[in-house]
N, CA, C and O atoms as a DFTB+ gen file, in Angstrom:
184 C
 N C O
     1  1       0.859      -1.162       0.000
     2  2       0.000       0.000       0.000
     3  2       0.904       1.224       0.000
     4  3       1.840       1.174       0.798
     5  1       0.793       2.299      -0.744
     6  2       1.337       3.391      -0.557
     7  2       1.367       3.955       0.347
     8  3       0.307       3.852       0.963
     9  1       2.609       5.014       1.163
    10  2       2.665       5.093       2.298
    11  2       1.930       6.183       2.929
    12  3       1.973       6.432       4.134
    13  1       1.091       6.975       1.845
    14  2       0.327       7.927       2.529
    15  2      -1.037       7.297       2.810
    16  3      -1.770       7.667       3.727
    17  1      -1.281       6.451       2.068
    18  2      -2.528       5.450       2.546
    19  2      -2.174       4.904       3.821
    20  3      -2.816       4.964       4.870
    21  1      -1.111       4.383       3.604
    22  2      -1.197       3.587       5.197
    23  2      -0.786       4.941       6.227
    24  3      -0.606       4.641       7.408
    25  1      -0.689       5.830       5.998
    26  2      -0.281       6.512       7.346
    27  2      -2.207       7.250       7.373
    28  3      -2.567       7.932       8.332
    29  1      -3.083       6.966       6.303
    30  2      -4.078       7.658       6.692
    31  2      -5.004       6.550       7.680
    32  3      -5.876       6.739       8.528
    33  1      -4.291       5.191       7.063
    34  2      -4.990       4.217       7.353
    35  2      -5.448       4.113       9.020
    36  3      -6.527       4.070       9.611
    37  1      -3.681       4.095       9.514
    38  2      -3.379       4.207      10.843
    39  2      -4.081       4.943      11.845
    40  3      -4.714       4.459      12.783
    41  1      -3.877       6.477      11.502
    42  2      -4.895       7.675      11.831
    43  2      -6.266       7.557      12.177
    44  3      -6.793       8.292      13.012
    45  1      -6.967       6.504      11.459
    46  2      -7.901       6.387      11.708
    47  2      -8.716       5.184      12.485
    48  3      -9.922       4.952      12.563
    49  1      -7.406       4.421      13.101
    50  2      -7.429       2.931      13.855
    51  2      -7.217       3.255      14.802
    52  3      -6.078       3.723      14.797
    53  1      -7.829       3.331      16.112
    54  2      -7.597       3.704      17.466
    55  2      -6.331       2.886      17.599
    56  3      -6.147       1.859      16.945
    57  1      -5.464       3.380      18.471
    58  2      -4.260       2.249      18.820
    59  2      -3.381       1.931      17.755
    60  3      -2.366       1.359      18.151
    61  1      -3.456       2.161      16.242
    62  2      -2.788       1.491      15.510
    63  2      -1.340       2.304      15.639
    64  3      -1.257       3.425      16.142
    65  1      -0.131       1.500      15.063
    66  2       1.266       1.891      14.822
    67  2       1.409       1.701      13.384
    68  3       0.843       0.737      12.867
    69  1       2.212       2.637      12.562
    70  2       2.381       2.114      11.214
    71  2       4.421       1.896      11.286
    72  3       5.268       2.495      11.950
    73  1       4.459       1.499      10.926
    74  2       5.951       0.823      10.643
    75  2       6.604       0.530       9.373
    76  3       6.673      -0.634       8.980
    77  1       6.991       1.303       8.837
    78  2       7.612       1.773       7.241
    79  2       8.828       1.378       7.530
    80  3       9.497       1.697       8.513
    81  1       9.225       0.389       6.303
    82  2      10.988      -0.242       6.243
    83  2      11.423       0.288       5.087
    84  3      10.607       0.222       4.167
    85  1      12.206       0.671       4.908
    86  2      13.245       1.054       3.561
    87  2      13.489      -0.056       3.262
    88  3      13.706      -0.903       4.129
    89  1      13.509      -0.279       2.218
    90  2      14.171      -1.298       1.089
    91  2      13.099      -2.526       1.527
    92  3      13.499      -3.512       2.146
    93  1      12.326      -2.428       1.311
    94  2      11.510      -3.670       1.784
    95  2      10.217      -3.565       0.225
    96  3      10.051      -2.613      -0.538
    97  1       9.666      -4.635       0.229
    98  2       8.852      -5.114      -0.687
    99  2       7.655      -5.279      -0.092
   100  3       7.484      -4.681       0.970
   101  1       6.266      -6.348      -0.781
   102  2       5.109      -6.008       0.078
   103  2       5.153      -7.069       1.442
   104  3       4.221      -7.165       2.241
   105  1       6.213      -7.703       1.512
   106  2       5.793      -8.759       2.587
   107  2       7.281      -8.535       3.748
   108  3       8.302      -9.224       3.744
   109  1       7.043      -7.661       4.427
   110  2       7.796      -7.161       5.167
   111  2       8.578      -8.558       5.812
   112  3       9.726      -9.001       5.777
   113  1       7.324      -8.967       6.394
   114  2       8.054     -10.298       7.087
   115  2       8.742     -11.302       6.863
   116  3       9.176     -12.039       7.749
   117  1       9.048     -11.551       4.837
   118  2       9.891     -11.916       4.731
   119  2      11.294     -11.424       4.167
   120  3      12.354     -12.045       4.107
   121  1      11.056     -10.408       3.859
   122  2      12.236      -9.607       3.129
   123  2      12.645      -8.476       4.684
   124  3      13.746      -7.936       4.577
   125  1      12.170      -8.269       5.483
   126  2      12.794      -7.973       6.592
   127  2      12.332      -8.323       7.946
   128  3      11.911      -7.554       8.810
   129  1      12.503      -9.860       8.010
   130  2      12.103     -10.179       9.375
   131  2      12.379     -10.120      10.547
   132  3      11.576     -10.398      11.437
   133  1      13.794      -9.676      10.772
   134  2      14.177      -9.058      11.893
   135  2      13.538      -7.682      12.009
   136  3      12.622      -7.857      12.813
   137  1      13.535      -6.545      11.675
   138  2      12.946      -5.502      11.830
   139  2      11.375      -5.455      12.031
   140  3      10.857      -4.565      12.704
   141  1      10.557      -6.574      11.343
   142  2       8.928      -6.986      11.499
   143  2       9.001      -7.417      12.806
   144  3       8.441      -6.682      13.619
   145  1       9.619      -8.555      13.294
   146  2       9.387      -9.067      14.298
   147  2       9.424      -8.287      15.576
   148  3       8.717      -8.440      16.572
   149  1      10.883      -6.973      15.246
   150  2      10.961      -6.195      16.323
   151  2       9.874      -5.420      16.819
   152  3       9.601      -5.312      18.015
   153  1       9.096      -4.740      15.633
   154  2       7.787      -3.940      15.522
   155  2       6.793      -4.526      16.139
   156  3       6.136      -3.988      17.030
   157  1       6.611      -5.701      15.695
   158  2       5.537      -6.726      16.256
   159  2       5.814      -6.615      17.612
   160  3       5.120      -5.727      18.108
   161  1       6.404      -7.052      18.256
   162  2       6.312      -7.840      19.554
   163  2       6.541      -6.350      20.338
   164  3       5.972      -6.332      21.429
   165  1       7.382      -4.889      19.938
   166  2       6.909      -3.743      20.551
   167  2       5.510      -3.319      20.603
   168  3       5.077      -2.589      21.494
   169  1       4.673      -3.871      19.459
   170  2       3.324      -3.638      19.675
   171  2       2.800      -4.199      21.013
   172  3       2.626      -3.680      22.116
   173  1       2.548      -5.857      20.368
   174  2       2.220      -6.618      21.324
   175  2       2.564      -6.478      22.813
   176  3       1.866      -7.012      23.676
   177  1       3.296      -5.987      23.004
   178  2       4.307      -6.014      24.552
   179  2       4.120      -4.676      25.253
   180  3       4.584      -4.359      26.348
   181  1       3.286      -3.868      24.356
   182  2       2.925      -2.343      25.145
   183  2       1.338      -2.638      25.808
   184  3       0.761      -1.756      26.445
């Protein structure tokens, strides 16, 4: 999704975080799974 979509997306999700990777493709989690996982589990863990 383009990143002004997802930052409108966010905005409008109580609670949501958006998390933008450089050099990444559409499946974050596998083309940067260390950095997904970090995001994730800072979500989860707040």
């Amino acid at each position: 999704m383009p990143l002004g979509a997802a930052e409108t997306l966010a905005a409008l999700i109580p609670g949501a975080r958006l998390a933008a990777f450089a050099d990444c493709a559409h499946a974050p989690f596998m083309s940067r799974p260390d950095d997904f996982l970090a995001a994730a589990r800072d979500f989860l863990n707040d």
